[in-house]
N, C-alpha and C positions, 0 to 999 in steps of 0.2 A: 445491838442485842441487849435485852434486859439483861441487869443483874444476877438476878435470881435463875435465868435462864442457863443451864449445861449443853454443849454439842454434844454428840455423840457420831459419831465415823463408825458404817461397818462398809462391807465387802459383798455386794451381790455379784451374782454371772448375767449379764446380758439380759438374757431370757428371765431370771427371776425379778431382773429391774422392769422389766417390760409388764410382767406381770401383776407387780406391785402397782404397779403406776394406773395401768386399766383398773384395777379394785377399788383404787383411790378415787380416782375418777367417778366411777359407777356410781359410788357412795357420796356425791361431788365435794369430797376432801381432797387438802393438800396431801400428798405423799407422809409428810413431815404428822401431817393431824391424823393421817389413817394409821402407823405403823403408833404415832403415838397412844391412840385410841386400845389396839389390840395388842399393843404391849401390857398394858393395862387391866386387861380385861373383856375391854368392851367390843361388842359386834357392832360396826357401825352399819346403819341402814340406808338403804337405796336413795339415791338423792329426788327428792320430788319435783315435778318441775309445775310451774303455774297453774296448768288445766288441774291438777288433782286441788290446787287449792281454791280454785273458782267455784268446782264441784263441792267442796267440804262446806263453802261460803254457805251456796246455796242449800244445804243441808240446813245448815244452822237457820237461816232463814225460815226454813219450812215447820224447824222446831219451834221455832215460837209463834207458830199458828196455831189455833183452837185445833186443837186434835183427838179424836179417838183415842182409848186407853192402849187397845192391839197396837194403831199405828206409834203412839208414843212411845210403848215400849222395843218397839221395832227400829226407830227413830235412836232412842237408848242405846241399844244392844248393838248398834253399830256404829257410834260416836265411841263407845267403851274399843270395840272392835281397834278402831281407828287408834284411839291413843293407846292402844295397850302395845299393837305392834310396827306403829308407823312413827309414836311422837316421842314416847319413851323410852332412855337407854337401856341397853339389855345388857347382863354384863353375860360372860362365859366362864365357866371352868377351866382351870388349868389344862385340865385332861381334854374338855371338850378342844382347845385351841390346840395342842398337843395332834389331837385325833387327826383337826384340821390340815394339820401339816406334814401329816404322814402322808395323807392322801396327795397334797400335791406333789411330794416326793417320788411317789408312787406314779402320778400321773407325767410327771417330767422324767422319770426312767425310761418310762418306753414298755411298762409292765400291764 
């Protein structure tokens, strides 16, 4: 382990380990880099898998063909699209992650 690097030990219940673990997953993080991530702040995003990046390839590809001002800007407007909510870290509010975990509370009571 690095130097610089600290453990931390906490205490889940079963069901909240399980839960953790699918989120991590989802997002395709380590357990360790997901809880790190939203300790933090940060929302981490869905993990992408190859076809979305073949697809983006070919986007890029098409952008740099001679194009119409409409299609270029359409071309634009969804490369923007793309990095704003797929490539970019998003950070959250205290409150908003807060918020977050009321509701799972909420949804593991049985309420």
């Amino acid at each position: 382990m690095n130097d610089n690097r600290k453990l931390i030990n906490i205490r889940v219940t079963e069901k909240e380990k399980a839960q953790l673990d699918r989120l991590a997953q989802k997002c395709g993080l380590s357990l360790s880099e997901y809880l790190r991530k939203r300790g933090l702040g940060y929302e981490p995003g869905p993990f992408l898998d190859d076809r979305f990046y073949t697809v983006y390839a070919k986007l890029c590809e098409i952008s740099n063909l001679p194009l119409k001002p409409e299609a270029e800007a359409a071309l634009t407007a969804i490369f923007n699209d793309l990095r704003q909510n797929l490539f970019l870290p998003r950070k959250q509010t205290q409150r908003k992650i807060m918020e977050e975990v009321a509701l799972w509370r909420l949804q593991d009571s049985g309420l």
